[in-house]
N, C-alpha and C positions, 0 to 999 in steps of 0.2 A: 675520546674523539673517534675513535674505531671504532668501537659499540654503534653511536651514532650512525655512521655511514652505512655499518652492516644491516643495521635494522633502516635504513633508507634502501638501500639495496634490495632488504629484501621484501616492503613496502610496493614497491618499485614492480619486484618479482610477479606478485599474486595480488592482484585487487583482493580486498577483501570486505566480504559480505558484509554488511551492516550488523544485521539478525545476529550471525556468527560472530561478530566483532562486542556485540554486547553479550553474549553468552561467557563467550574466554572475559570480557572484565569483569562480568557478576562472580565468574569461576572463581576468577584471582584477586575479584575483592573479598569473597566466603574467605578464602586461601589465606590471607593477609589476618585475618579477623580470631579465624580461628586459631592460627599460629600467635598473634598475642593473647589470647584468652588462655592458650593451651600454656606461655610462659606464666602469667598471672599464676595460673592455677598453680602450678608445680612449686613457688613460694609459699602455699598454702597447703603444700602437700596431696593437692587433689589431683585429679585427671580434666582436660576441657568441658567434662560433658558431666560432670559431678558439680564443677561449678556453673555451669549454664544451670542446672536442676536449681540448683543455693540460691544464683542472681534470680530466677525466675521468681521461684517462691518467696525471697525477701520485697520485691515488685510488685506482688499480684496480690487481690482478694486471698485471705487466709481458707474459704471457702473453695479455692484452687488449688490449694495444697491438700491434695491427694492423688495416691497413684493413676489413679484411672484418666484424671485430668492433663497431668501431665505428658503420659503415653500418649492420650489425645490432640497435644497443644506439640508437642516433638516426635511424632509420628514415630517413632520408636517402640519394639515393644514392650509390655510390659515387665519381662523380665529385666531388662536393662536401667528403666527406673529404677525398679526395686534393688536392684545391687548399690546403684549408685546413691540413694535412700539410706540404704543401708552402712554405708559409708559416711553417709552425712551424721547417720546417728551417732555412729561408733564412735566418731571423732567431734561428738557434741555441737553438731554446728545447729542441726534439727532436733527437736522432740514430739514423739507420739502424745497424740491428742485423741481422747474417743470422741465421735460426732454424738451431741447428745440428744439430737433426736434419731438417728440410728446406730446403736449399738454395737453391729457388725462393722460400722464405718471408720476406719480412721483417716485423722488428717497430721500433718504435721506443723510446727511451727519453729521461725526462725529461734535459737536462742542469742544471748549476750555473746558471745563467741563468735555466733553465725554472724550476726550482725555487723561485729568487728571484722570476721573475714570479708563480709559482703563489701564493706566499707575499702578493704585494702584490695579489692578486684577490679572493684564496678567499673573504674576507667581504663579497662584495659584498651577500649577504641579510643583513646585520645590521640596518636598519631593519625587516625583515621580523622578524627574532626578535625586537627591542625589540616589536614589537606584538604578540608571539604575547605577551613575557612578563608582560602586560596581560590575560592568561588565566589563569582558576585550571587547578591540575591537574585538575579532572573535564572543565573543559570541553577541556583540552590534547587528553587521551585519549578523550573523547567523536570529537574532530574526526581525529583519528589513525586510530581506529577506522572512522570511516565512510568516510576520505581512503586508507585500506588495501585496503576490501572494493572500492569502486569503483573502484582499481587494480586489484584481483583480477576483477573483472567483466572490466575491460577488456582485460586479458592474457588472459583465458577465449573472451573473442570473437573476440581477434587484431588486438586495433585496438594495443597496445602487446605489449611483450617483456617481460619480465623479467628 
């Protein structure tokens, strides 16, 4: 009940920005998201960003699985893929593939392992959908709506990809 009052209190205190008001919740919904994918992952032995690499590629055209692609789609650099690649292999979740219309090319692919792991992560946002499903549909698509455009801003400016 304290908590309450404090955070009315301090409501109370500072009007707050809108702009700024959905910044600190996109923050602390990242925040939330990555804190369960980072526990997922460590069940699996990986890091959060080793298993984003796995979910991603077990998801996507098999033709997306490769370094360059990735670095491009998680804006990270290349170096970082490739450690975490690297790892995926070690620990059999991926396997090298040559691209066989380019020779220098490689791609990877989920295996029966990865697959399994893929399978015991993929939900790591389920608490996050239990509280979306605490939304009616207007406000579902209300917030879709506005969580769309300002991804679309943002790919418009170049701060994200598409």
């Amino acid at each position: 009940m304290a908590t309450k009052s404090k955070a009315a209190a301090s409501a109370k205190a500072k009007p707050r920005d809108i702009d700024s008001g959905i910044i600190e919740a996109l923050t602390k919904t990242n925040n939330g998201l990555r804190s369960l994918l980072s526990a997922r992952a460590e069940s699996a032995d990986l890091n959060a960003f080793q298993a984003q690499v796995l979910l991603f590629m077990g998801a996507n055209n098999p033709d997306q699985a490769n370094i360059n692609y990735i670095t491009e789609e998680f804006q990270v650099p290349a170096y970082t893929v490739r450690e975490a690649v690297k790892v995926l292999l070690r620990k059999k979740f991926l396997k090298k593939l040559s691209d066989p219309t380019d020779g220098r090319a490689i791609r990877f692919e989920v295996t029966a392992k990865g697959t399994s792991t893929i399978k015991s992560i993929s939900n790591y946002a389920k608490p996050v959908a239990a509280a979306l499903s605490k939304m009616n549909g207007v406000q579902k698509k209300q917030l879709l709506d506005g969580l769309d455009k300002l991804v679309a801003h943002l790919v418009a400016s170049g701060i994200l990809v598409r």
